[in-house]
C-alpha positions as CSV (number, residue, x, y, z in Angstrom):
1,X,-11.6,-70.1,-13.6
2,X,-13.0,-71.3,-10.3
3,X,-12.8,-67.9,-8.2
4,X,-16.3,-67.8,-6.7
5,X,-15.4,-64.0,-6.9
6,X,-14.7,-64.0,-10.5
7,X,-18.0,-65.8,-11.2
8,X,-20.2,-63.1,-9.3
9,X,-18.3,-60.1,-11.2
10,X,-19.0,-62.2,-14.6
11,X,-22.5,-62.6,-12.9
12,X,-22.4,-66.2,-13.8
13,X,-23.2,-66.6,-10.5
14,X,-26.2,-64.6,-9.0
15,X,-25.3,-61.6,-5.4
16,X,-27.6,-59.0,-4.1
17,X,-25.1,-56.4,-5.7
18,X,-25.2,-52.6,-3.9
19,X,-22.5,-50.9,-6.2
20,X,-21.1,-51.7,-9.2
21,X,-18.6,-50.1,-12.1
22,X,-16.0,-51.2,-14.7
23,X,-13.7,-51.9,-11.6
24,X,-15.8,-53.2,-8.5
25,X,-18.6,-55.0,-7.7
26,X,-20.1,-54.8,-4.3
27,X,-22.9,-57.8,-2.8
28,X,-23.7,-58.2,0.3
29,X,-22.4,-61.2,2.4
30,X,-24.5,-64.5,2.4
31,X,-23.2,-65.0,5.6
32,X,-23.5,-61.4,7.5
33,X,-21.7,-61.3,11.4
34,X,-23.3,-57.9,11.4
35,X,-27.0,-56.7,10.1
36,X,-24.7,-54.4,7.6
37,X,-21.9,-56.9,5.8
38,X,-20.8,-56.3,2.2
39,X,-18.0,-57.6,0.1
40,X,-16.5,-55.3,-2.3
41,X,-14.3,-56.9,-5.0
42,X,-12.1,-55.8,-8.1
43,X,-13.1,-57.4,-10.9
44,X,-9.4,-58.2,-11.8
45,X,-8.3,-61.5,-10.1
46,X,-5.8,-60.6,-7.4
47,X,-5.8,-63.4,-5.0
48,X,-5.6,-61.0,-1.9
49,X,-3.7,-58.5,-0.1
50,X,-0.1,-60.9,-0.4
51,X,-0.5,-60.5,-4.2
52,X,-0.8,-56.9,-4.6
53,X,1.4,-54.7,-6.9
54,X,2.5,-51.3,-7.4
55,X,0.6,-51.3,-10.3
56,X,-2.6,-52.2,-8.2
57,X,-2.4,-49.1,-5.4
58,X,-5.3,-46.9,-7.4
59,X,-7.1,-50.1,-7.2
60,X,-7.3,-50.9,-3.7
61,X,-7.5,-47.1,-3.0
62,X,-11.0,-47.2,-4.9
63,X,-11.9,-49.9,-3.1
64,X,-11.6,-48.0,0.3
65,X,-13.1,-45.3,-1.1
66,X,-16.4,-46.4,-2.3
67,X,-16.2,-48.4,1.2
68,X,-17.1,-45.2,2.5
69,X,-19.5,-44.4,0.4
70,X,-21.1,-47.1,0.8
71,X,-21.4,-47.4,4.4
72,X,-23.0,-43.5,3.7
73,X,-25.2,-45.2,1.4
74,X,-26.3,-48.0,3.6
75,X,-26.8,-44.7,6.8
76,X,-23.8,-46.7,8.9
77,X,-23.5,-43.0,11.0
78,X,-22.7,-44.6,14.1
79,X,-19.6,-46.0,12.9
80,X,-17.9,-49.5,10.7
81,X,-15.5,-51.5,10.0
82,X,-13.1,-52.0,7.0
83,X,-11.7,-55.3,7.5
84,X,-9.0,-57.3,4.5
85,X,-8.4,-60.7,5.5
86,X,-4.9,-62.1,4.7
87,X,-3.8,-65.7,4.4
88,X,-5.5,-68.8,5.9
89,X,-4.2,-67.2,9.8
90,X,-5.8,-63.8,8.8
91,X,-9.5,-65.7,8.1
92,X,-9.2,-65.4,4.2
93,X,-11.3,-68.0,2.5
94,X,-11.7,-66.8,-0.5
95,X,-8.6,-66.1,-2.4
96,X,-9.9,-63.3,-4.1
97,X,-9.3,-60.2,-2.9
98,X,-12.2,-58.7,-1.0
99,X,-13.0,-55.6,1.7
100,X,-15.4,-56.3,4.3
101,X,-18.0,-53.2,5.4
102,X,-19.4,-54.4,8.3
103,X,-21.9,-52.1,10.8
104,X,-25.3,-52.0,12.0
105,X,-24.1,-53.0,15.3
106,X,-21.9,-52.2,17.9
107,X,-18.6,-53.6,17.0
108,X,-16.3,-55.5,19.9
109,X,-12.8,-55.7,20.1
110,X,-10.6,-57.4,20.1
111,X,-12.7,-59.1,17.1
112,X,-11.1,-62.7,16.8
């Protein structure tokens, strides 16, 4: 497979990982828009938001869980965004389904 994603989970392919467990894997972005930006990934192939089944809601539920905990981790206590990027109109570049944390800065909106 060619999934950039997939590669990091199979760490074929080296990331400044900040979580990790048999479901996720977490790295921070190698191209931040805030001084806080990290990509958290399933490592199941799902190639975004459009391709999501019933059968992945615990999924993505983890993955806006340990969002939070994250950002907790990471002392974002003034406040972050979640952000899912869908399609090629939404900003999605990667089809691989992925949650931005982004913080460390005060956010503007609207952001695009």
């Amino acid at each position: 497979m060619e999934c950039i994603f997939c590669k990091i989970a199979n760490k074929e392919i080296k990331s400044d990982i900040v979580y990790e467990d048999e479901l996720l894997v977490a790295f921070k972005d190698i191209k931040p828009v805030a001084p806080t930006h990290v990509l958290i990934i399933p490592k199941k192939h799902i190639d975004g938001v459009q391709a999501l089944k019933e059968e992945d809601e615990a999924l993505v539920g983890k993955m806006i869980v340990k969002a939070k905990e994250i950002a907790d981790q990471l002392g974002l206590k003034e406040g972050y965004r979640l952000v899912f990027n869908i399609g090629e109109h939404g900003g999605q570049t990667i089809n691989h389904i992925h949650l931005h944390v982004i913080g460390g800065r005060p956010l503007m909106w609207p952001p695009g």
